[in-house]
C-alpha positions as CSV (number, residue, x, y, z in Angstrom):
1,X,1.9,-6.4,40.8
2,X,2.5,-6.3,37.1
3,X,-0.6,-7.5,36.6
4,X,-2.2,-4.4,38.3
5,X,0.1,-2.0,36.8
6,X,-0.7,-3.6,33.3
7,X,-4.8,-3.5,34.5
8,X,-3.8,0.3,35.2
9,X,-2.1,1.4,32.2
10,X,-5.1,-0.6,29.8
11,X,-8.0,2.0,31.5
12,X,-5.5,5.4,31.3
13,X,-5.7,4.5,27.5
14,X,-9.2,3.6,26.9
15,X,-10.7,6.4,29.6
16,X,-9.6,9.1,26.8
17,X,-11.5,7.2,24.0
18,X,-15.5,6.3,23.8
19,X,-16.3,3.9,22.0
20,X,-17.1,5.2,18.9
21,X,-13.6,7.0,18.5
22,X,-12.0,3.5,19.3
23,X,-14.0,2.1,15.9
24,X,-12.6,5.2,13.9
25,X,-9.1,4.6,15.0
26,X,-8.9,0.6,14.1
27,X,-10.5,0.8,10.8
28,X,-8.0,1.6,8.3
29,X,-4.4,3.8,8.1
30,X,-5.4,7.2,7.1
31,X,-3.5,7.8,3.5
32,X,0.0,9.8,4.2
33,X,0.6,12.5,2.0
34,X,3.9,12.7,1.3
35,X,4.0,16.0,-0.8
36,X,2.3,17.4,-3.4
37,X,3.3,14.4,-5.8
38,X,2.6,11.2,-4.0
39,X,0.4,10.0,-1.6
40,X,0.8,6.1,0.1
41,X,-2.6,5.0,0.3
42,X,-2.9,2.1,3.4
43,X,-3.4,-1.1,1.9
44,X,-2.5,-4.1,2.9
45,X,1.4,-4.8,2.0
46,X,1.0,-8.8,1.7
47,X,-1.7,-10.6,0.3
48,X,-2.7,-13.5,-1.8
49,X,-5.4,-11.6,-3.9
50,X,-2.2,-9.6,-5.4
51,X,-0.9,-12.4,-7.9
52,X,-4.2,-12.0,-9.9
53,X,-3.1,-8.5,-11.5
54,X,0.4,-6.7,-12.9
55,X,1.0,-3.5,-11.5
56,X,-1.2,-1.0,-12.7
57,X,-1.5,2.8,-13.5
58,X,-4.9,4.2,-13.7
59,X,-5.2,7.0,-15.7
60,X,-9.0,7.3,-15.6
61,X,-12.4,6.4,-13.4
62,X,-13.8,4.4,-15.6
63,X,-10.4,1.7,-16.0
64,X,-10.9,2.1,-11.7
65,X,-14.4,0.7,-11.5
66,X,-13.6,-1.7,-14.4
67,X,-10.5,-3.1,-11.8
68,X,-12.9,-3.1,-8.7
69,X,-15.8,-5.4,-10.6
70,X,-13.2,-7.6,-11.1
71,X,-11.4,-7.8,-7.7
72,X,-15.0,-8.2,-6.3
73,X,-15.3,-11.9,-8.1
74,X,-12.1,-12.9,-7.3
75,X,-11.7,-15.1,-4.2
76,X,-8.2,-15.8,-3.5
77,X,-7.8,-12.7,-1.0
78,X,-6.8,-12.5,2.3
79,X,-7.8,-8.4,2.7
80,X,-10.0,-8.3,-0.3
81,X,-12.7,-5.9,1.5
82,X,-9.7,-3.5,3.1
83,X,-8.6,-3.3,-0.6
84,X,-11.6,-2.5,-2.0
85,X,-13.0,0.0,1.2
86,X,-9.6,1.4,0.5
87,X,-10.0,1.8,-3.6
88,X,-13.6,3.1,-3.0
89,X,-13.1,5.6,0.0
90,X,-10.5,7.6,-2.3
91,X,-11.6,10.4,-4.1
92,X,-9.1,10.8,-7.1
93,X,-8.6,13.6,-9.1
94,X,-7.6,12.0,-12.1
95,X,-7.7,15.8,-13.7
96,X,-4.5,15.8,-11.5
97,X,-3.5,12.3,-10.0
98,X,-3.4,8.7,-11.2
99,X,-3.6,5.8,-8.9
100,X,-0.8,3.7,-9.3
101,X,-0.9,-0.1,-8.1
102,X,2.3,-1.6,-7.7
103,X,1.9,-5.5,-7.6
104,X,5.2,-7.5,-6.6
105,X,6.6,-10.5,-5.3
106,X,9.8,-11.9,-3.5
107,X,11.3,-15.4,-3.9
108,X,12.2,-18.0,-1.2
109,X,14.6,-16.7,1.1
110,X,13.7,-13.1,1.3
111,X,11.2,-11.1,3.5
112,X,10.5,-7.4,3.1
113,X,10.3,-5.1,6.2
114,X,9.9,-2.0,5.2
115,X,9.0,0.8,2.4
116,X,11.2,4.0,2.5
117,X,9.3,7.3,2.2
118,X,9.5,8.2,-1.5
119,X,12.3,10.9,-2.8
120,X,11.7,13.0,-5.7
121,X,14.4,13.2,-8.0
122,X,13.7,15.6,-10.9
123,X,10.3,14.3,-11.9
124,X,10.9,10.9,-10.8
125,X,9.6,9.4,-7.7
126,X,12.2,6.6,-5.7
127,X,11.1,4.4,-3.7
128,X,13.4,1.6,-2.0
129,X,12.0,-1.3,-0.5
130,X,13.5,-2.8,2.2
131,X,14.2,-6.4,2.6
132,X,16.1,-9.3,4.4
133,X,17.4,-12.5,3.1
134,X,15.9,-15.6,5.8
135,X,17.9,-18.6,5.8
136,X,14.6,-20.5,5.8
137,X,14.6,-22.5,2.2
138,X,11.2,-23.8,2.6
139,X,9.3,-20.0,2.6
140,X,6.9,-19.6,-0.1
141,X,6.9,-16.8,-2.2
142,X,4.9,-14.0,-0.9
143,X,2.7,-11.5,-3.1
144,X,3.3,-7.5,-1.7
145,X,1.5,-4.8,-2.8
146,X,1.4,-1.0,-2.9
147,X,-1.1,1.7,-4.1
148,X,0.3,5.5,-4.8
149,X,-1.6,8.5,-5.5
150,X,0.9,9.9,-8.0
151,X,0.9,13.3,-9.4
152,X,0.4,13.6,-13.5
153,X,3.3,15.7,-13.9
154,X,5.7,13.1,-12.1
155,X,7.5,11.5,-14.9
156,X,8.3,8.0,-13.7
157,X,7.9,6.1,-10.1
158,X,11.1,3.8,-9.7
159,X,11.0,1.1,-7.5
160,X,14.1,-0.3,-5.8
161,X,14.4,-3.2,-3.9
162,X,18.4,-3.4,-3.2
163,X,19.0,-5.8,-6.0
164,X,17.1,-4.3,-9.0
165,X,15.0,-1.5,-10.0
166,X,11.2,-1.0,-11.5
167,X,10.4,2.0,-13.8
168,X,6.8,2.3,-13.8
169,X,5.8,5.5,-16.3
170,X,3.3,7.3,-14.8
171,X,2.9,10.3,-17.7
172,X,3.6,11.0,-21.4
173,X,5.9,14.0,-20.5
């Protein structure tokens, strides 16, 4: 009986979709505007590939593409092409927006589950970062990151993970 009801429920979801919108819907997060100064673009939160840069605020194209040649010859990745298909489908305005690469890591013992929708604060952005300490003492530590589209005339994004906090300047106001 569950079985059927399971079999049942499966073709009510799929008979609204054709194939083609079924592609469109598993290939990547759309980005989440969050207002008119930040926007969460969807990359991967964990991966390998992020220990081989700092986080990272760029101001122009040209330091972009300069980042994206090298991520392209690096191997270590887990998502390397969703990064990059993520980096390249973006159309920044860098008249108006930089892209902002946040590049982090947690130690043994901690796990992050989840990123808080970003408060302004003035012309700061906040973000808090959600995490749990594991009682497992043999977890590695993890690489996490996060990309932002970030307004020129924000200040400052500030992250904060419960324990301390990141200033990243975005802008020379």
């Amino acid at each position: 009986m569950k079985r059927i009801m399971l079999t049942a429920i499966t073709l009510l979801v799929l008979s609204g979709c054709n194939k083609t919108e079924i592609m469109e819907l598993t290939q990547e997060e759309p980005k989440i505007k969050i207002s008119d100064k930040i926007t969460k673009l969807p990359i991967a939160l964990k991966d390998k590939g992020y220990e081989n840069f700092k986080t990272t605020v760029f101001k122009e194209k040209i330091e972009l593409d300069q980042f994206i040649s090298k991520v392209k010859m690096e191997s270590n990745w887990e998502n390397r092409e969703n990064f990059l298909n993520t980096l390249t489908r973006q159309t920044v305005d860098f008249k108006t927006n930089n892209l902002l690469i946040y590049s982090f890591t947690e130690k043994k013992g901690s796990v992050v589950l989840a990123v808080d929708v970003p408060k302004e604060i003035n012309r700061e952005i906040i973000v808090v970062i959600g995490k749990e300490k594991s009682n497992d003492i043999n977890s590695k530590i993890e690489n996490y990151g996060l990309a932002y589209l970030v307004n020129k005339k924000v200040k400052s994004v500030i992250f904060d993970n419960g324990e301390n906090n990141t200033t990243i300047k975005n802008s020379n106001f």
